[in-house]
C-alpha positions, 0 to 999 in steps of 0.5 A, spaced: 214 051 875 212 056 881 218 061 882 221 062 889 218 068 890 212 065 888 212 060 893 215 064 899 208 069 898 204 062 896 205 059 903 200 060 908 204 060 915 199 057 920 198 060 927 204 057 932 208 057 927 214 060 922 217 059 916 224 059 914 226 059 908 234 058 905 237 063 900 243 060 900 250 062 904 248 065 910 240 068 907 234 066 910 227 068 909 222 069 916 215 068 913 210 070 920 203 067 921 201 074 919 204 074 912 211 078 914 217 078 910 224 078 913 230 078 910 236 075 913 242 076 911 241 075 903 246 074 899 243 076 892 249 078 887 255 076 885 258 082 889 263 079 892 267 076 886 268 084 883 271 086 890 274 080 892 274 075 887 270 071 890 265 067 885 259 065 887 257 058 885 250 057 887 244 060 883 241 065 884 233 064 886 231 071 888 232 078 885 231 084 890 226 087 887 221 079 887 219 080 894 217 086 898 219 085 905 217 089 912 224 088 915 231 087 912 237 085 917 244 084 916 249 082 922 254 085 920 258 089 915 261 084 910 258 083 903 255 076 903 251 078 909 250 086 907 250 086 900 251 093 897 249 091 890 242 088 892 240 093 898 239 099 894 233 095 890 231 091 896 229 098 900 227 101 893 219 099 895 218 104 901 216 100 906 222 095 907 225 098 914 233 096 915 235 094 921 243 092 922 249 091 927 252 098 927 258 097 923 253 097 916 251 104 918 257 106 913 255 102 908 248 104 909 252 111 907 255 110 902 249 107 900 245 113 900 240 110 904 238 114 909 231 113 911 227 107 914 234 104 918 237 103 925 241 100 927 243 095 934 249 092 938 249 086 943 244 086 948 239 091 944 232 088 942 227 091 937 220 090 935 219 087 928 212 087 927 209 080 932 218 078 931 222 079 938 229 081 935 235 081 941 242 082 938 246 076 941 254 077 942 258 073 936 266 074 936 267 074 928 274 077 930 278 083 931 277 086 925 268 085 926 267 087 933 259 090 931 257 083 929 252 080 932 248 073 932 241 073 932 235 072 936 228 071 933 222 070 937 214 070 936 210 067 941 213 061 945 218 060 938 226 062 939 230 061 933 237 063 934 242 065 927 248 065 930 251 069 925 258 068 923 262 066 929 268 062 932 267 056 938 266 060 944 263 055 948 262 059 954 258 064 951 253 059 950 251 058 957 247 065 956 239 064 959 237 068 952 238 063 948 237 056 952 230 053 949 232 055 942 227 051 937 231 052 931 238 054 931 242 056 925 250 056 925 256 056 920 260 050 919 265 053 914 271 053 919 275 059 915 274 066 916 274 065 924 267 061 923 266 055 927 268 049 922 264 042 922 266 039 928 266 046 933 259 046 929 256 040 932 259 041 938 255 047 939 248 043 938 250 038 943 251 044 948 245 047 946 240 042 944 235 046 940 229 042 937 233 042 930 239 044 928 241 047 921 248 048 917 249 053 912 255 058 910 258 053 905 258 052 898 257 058 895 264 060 894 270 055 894 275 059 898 270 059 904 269 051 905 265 048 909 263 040 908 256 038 910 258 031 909 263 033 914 257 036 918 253 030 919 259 025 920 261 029 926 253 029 929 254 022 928 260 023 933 258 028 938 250 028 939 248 022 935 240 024 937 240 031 935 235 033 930 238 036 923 236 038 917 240 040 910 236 045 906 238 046 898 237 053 896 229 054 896 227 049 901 222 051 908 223 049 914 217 050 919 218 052 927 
């Protein structure tokens, strides 16, 4: 059985086009026509169960150490988005280049990685090889102003990870982020994100070609219903394009 590492480096993206790949929580891997590796916000331990009691529940497909990405992005400072267990091997190769919103800097300290990182706040674009990133404002509450949502584009294709985010839909009307082919949203509804219905709301704002849901399942404290997702998109905008990704699947952009 091919391993999902072996997938992610087996599969050849043709031009045009981007792979993404779901690790599950709010992780995701961009696979580019050239072969670049980008990792969002991958959640590879069960590091949050030792700071917070927060077990995770979904299986683990990926070691930091079974691919060697060019790029590794976190939007914010909390651990199932920055996971400190994990960086340290992720960056471990000498080739990975860290970009995070500026709250990961401390942690990046503690950490004692130092080399190969920058950091970016709303409005900040930054190259990662033919990958446009644009740091998007998100409002992930008082306690996390530096998080940011995230814009990814490559020729004429724009994916937008909207990070973890409460329903602002006044922020949505933004130029940037009209024309989304992809759009990648939370719909657990605790910890200020958006739940299921604000989820499906935000699709029907935005209208991306394709819509799909992740922050839900790995850890029960976090909620979040896919069954619920896909009633309330039946509900609000019953012509829009979703999908449902299990851990290892890819969607093409």
């Amino acid at each position: 059985m091919q391993t999902f590492a072996s997938k992610v480096l087996n599969t050849a993206i043709p031009q045009g086009e981007i792979g993404v790949f779901f690790l599950g929580q709010a992780g995701f891997i961009l696979k580019t026509p050239k072969g670049e590796l980008i990792a969002v916000d991958p959640y590879l331990s069960d590091c949050c169960n030792r700071y917070f009691g927060f077990k995770r529940l979904m299986p683990y497909i990926l070691s930091p150490e079974d691919l060697v990405f060019d790029y590794l992005v976190a939007s914010h400072a909390h651990y199932d988005h920055f996971d400190p267990d994990s960086i340290p091997g992720l960056m471990a190769n000498g080739k990975t280049q860290f970009i995070g919103a500026l709250d990961t800097a401390v942690e990046c300290e503690k950490l004692g990685i130092k080399e190969r990182v920058s950091f970016i706040s709303v409005g900040d674009k930054v190259s990662l090889g033919s990958v446009t990133l644009t740091a998007i404002r998100c409002d992930h509450g008082e306690d996390t102003p530096h998080a940011v949502g995230l814009l990814f584009e490559i020729e004429d294709k724009k994916i937008y990870m909207m990070g973890d985010t409460a329903y602002r839909p006044e922020w949505l009307l933004e130029p940037q982020i009209q024309g989304i082919d992809l759009l990648i949203l939370p719909i657990n509804g605790a910890f200020g994100n958006l739940n299921e219905k604000q989820a499906a709301q935000v699709v029907s704002i935005l209208k991306p070609k394709l819509a799909v849901p992740c922050h839900f399942w790995n850890f029960a404290q976090h909620f979040g219903s896919p069954s619920l997702f896909m009633e309330e998109m039946k509900n609000i905008c019953p012509d829009a394009m979703y999908v449902l990704l299990r851990q290892g699947e890819e969607v093409r952009v």
